[in-house]
Structure formats: C-alpha cells, structure tokens
C-alpha positions, 0 to 999 in steps of 0.5 A: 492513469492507475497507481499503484499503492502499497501498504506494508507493515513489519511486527506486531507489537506485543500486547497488541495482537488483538487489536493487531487482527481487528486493525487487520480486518477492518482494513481488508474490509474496508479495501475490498469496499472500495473494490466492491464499489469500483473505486479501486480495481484490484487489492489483495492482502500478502504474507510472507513466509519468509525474511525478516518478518519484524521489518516486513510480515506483509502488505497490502497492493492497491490498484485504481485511478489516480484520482480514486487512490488521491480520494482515498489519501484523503479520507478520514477513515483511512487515516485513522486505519494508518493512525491505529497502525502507527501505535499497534505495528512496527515499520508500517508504511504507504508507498505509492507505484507507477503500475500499467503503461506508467511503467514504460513512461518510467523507463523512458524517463530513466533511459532519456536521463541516463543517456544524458548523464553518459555523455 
C-alpha cells in the first residue's frame, strides 16, 4: 500500500528568510535522498502563484510505501526539519493521503456509509 504525504507551509516569517531558504534546501534535499535511495517513489516541490500565500506559499507531495512514510515519521531528522519549520514559517503542516488504489477503497467506504445513512 502507498501514501501519500503532504507538507504545506504558509509565509515566511520576517528576519527569518535565510534561514527560511537553507530550511528549504536541506529539505529538497534531504526528500530527493530518500527518492534517490528508493524509499519513496515520487516527491516534487510546488509554489503557488496565486491565493493567499500568507496561509498557503507552497508545499511538498511525497509518495512511497506505507511503511517507508511510517519510517520516515519516525526519524529524528525530519523532526528537526519540521521543528525549524515551526519557528521560521507560518501555517506549516503534514498531512497524510490516501493515493493510488486507496482512493477507490476511500470511495467504497464512503458510498457504503452514505447509503447506510440515506435510508
């Protein structure tokens, strides 16, 4: 099974922006490793250029096995990357997706669970 991982941050706060854009590399960085290593099977970096950018500036989607994204959860260094994030970033969060054929389970489970509730 894969899941799916997002990690979103919103403005950058100020007097922070250097530490802001080494926070940013050292976590492409250490994402594209675990791609890289095969840990996780796909990651890219997003921007937006549009919206409401002091809520949401961008985010990152992680893909791998569920016990790789579990691994990772766990390791120290990602904690301190979000750690780093917490104190540079506003509105910085992970969630965590259904992706792949745990989309369909998703939808079977909310078709089963409305048509019992429509009754």
């Amino acid at each position: 099974m894969e899941l799916g991982m997002r990690v979103a941050w919103g403005k950058i706060r100020y007097g922070k922006e250097k530490e802001s854009l080494a926070l940013f590399q050292d976590a492409v960085t250490y994402y594209g490793k675990k791609m890289a290593d095969g840990k996780v099977t796909y990651f890219e970096p997003f921007f937006f250029l549009t919206g409401d950018r002091t809520v949401e500036n961008g985010f990152f989607l992680i893909k791998g096995p569920l016990a790789e994204i579990f691994a990772i959860l766990d390791e120290d260094y990602y904690k301190e990357l979000n750690t780093k994030a917490l104190v540079l970033i506003d509105h910085f969060k992970v969630d965590l997706l259904a992706v792949g054929e745990e989309i369909e389970k998703e939808l079977k489970r909310f078709e089963k669970t409305a048509l019992a509730y429509a009754k």
